[in-house]
N, C-alpha and C positions, 0 to 999 in steps of 0.2 A: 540416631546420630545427633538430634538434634540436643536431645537431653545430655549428652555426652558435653557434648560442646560447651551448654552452656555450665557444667559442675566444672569444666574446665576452668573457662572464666571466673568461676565465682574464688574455685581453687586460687589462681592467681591474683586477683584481688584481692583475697584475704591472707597473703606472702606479704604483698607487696604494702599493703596498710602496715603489719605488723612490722616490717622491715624499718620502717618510715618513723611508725611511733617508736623503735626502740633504741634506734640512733638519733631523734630527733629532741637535742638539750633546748631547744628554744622554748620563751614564756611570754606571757600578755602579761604588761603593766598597767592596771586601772588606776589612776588616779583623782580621788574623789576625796576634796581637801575635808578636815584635814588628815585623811584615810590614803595609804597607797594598797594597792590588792595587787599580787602576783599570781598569775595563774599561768598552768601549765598552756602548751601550745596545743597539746594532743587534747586536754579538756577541752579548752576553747572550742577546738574542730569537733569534736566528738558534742558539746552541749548545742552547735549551730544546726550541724544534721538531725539532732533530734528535734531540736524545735520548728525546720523546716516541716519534717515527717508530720508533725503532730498541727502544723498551717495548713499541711496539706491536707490530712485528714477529715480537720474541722471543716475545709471547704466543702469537702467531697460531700461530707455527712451534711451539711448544710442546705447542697444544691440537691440533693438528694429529698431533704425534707420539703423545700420547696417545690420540690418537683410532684408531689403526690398530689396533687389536687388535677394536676393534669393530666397523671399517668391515670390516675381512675376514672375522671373523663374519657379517656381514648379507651379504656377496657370498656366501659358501659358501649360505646359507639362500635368496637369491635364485636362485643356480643349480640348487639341488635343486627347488625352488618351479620351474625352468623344465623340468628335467628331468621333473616331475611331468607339466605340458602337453606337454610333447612326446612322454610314453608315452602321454597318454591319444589325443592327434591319429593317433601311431602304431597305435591301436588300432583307433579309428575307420576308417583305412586299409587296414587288415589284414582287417576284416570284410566290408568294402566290396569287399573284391577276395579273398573268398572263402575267405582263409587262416584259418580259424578259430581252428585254435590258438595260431596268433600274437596275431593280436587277446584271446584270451585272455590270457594271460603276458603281453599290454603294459598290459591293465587289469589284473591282478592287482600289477603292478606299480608303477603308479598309487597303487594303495592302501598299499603297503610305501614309498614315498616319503612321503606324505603322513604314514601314521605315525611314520616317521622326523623331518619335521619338529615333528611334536606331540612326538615326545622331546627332540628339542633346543631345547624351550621357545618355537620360531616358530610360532604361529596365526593359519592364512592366512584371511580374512573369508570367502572363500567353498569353505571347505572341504566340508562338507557339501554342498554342491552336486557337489563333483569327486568326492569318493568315494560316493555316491550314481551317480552317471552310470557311473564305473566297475565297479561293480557290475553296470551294468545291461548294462553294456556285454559284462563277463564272462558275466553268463546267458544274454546273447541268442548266444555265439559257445557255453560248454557247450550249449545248445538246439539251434543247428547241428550240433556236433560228439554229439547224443542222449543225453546225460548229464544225465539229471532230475534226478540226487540233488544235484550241483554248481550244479545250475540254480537251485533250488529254497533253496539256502546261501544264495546270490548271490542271491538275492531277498528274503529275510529280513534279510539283510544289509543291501539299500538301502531295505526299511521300514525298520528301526529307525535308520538314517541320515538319512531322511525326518522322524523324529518328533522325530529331537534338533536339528532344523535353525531359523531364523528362521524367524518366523510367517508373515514374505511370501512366503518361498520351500515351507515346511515343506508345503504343502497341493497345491502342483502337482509337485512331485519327489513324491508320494504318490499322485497321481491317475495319472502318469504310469507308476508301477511295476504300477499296477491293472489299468491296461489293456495292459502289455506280457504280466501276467501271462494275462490271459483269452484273449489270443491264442494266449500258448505252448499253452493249453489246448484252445484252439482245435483248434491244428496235430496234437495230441495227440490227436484226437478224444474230449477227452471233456468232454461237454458241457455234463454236469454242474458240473464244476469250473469251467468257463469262466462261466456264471451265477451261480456263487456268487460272484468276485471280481465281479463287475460290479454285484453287489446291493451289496459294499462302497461302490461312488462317491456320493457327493452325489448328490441329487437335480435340481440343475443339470447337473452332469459326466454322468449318464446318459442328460440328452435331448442330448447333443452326434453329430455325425452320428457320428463315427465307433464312439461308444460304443455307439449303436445301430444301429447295420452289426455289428459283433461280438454284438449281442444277439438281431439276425435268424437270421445266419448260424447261431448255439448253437441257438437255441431249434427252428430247423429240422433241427440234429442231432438234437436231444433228442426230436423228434416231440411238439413242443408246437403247434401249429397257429394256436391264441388266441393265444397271447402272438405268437408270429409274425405275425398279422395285424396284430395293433396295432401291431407295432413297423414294419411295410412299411410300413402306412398313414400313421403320424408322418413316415416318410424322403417319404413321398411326396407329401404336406402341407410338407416343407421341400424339395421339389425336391431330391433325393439322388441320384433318376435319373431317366432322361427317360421321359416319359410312356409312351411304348411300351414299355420295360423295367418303369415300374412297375406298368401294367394287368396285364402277363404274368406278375410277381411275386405280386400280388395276387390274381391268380383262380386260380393255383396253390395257394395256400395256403387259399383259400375252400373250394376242392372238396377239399384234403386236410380241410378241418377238417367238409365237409358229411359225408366218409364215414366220419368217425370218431364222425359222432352215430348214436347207436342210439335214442332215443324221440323222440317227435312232440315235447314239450313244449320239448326239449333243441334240437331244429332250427328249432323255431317261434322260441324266443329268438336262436339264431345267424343268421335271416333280419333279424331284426329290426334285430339292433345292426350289420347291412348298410348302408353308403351307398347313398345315391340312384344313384353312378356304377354301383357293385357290381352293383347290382338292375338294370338295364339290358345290362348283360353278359349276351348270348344263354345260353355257355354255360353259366355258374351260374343262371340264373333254370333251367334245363331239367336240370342236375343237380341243383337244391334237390328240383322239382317231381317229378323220375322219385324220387327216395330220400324224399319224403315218401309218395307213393303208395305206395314198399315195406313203410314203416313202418303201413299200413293208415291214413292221416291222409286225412281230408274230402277228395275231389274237388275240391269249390268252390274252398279253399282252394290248391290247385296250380294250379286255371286261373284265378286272382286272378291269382298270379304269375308265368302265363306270358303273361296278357294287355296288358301292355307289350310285349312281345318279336314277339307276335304284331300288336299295331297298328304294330308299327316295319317289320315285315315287309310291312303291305299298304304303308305307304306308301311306304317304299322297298324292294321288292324285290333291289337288289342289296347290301342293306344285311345281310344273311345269307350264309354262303357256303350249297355245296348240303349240306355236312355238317352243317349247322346247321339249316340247313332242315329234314333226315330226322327228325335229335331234335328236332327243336319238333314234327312231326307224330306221333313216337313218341309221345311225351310227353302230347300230345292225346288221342291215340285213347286211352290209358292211363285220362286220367282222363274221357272220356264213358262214362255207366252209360247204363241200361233205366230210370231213372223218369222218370214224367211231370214233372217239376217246373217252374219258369218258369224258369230257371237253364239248363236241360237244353236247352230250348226255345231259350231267347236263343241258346246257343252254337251249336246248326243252324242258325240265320239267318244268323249272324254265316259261320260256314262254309262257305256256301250262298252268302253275297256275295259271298265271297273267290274262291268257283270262278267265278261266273256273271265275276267281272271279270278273271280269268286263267284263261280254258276251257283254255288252253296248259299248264299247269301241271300236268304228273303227279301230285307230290305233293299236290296242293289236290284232285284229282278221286279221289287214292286217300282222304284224309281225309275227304273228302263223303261219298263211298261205303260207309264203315266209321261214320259217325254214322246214314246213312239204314238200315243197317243191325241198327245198336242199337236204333232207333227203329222198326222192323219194319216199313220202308217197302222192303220187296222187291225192287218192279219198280224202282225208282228205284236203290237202289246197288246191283241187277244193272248196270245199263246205265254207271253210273258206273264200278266196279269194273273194268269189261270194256274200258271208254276207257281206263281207265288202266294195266293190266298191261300194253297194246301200248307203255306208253311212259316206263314206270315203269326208272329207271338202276341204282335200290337192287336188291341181290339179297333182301335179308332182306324189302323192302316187297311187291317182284312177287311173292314167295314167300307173303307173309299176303295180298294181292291174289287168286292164284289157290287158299286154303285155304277165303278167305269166299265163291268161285264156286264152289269145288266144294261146300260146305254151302249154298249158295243151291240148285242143284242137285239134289241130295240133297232139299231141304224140296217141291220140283216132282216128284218122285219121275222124277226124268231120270238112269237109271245112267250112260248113255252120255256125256252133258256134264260128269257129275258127276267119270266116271274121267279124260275127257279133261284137266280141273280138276285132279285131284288128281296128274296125270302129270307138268302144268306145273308144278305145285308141288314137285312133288322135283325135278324139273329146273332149277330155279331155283336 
């Protein structure tokens, strides 16, 4: 359409000229004593046009000629400028397929280009960005190739590159170098150094998943278990990993962090600031409860917190496996004493349901038996005790099974039951 147009115009212009020149009798009189010169009007105009065309030309081709000294200027500085991206892609490359020191010496190079262009008065808009990267790019191949000292250049190097950069860019090329740093540190095992850079980031940049993956990972080098909790429990709260990965992560860290409290007050506070999911976990409610007991902490207070575990157990029985099962009855028998109290009492009832509604259950008839026991009811966890070592799986249960029949024994003045008892018992 466009082309249309303009053939139209030119059509029309070239009517309308010719119209012009062939009804047009008018002349130019030059007067140049003692010469007079007549010239046609259509010459006149037709010799001004060309002479314009041909001013104009000379100009063009003039400015044009002058202009090559700086157009080949800016080629040279455009090619350097290309050669710069194509050391840094080769770097990239080189890392990527494991050549380290190449990928080094192609970022180091990188930066000796881009210098070069800073000397010859070309600043590229997004320099700071390239040699920054380059750098980064250098530390991460000296870190492959185990050269701290170089690593650690080339990291100082693309902070302070980071700092002298645009305010839009200045803030992520600096987050970015944080956290390439805590890794190296990571990798380095030392774990220390790896939290120090990561306490560097904003407080944004450090809830981001991967900055706290790097701060789980340290802080479980470092043997910090608190900080480790919190920082799984956040990943785990942002879906970081799948539910099974994160319970397993979790109660890993619960139970390192249970056995590293030494007072009651200390584990009393670490149950607390426990989730609801936590507290329902077999195995930590029955590590909390066995290491409060060692710590000589209240009875009550351990069968508080095994009695979720234990009502999950009557109601779904296969909601335990049998290892879990042994410790929740471990764990029980631990914390029943010899007093009278209401407390003491509840929990024989409660005990005493559990067997009467799984007579089948070994562990439930060894538990009855070691409460009726406590409670100096004799003849009772005789006959319990005595059901259950025929059917007791655990070596260590049959074993206190046949220790509290041979002392039942013993209390009847029965030597004979008492040795047979105590024969089972080593033989267990």
């Amino acid at each position: 359409m466009r082309v249309a147009l303009w053939l139209i115009s030119l059509f029309a212009v070239a009517v309308a000229g010719a119209l012009l020149a062939a009804s047009n009798p008018g002349t130019v009189t030059v007067f140049w004593p003692p010469y007079r010169i007549d010239l046609s009007l259509n010459l006149v105009l037709l010799v001004l046009v060309g002479l314009l065309v041909t001013v104009h030309v000379a100009h063009r081709a003039l400015s044009a000629l002058l202009e090559l000294p700086r157009q080949a200027q800016r080629w040279r500085l455009l090619q350097k400028e290309r050669a710069a991206h194509g050391a840094l892609l080769d770097a990239m490359a080189h890392f990527m397929a494991g050549r380290f020191l190449r990928a080094r010496k192609s970022a180091e190079g990188v930066i000796e280009r881009e210098q070069a262009l800073t000397q010859a008065g070309a600043s590229v808009s997004h320099a700071t960005a390239l040699k920054t990267l380059a750098h980064i790019l250098a530390a991460e191949a000296a870190h492959a190739l185990q050269d701290s000292g170089l690593r650690q250049q080339h990291l100082q190097s693309a902070l302070l590159e980071a700092e002298s950069g645009p305010t839009a860019l200045r803030q992520t090329l600096k987050e970015g170098s944080l956290l390439r740093a805590a890794r190296w540190s990571l990798d380095d095992r030392q774990a220390q150094d790896s939290l120090a850079w990561l306490d560097q980031l904003p407080q944004g940049v450090a809830r981001r998943t991967v900055a706290m993956r790097l701060r789980l990972k340290a802080s479980r080098l470092a043997h910090q278990p608190a900080q480790a909790l919190d920082t799984a429990l956040l990943l785990a709260k942002h879906r970081a990993f799948s539910p099974t990965a994160a319970d397993s992560i979790v109660r890993g860290l619960v139970m390192d962090l249970l056995a590293n409290t030494h007072e009651v007050a200390q584990l009393q506070r670490v149950w607390k600031s426990l989730g609801t999911a936590q507290r329902l976990m077999p195995e930590l409610a029955v590590q909390a409860a066995t290491h409060w007991l060692s710590l000589k902490g209240e009875a009550a207070v351990a069968r508080a917190w095994l009695l979720p575990i234990w009502e999950q157990w009557l109601r779904k029985p296969a909601a335990l496996s049998a290892a879990q099962k042994i410790k929740l009855v471990r764990a029980l028998e631990q914390s029943l004493g010899h007093e009278q109290d209401p407390a003491e009492r509840e929990w024989l009832a409660r005990i005493e349901s559990a067997q009467l509604a799984q007579p089948q259950d070994a562990a439930l008839l060894y538990l009855a038996g070691m409460a009726c026991m406590k409670r100096q009811l004799w003849g009772k966890a005789q006959a319990l005790l005595s059901q259950a070592s025929q059917h007791l799986q655990d070596a260590e249960l049959r074993r206190q099974a046949w220790r509290a029949l041979a002392q039942l024994a013993e209390q009847r003045d029965d030597a004979s039951a008492a040795a047979v008892a105590w024969k089972r018992a080593a033989l267990a």
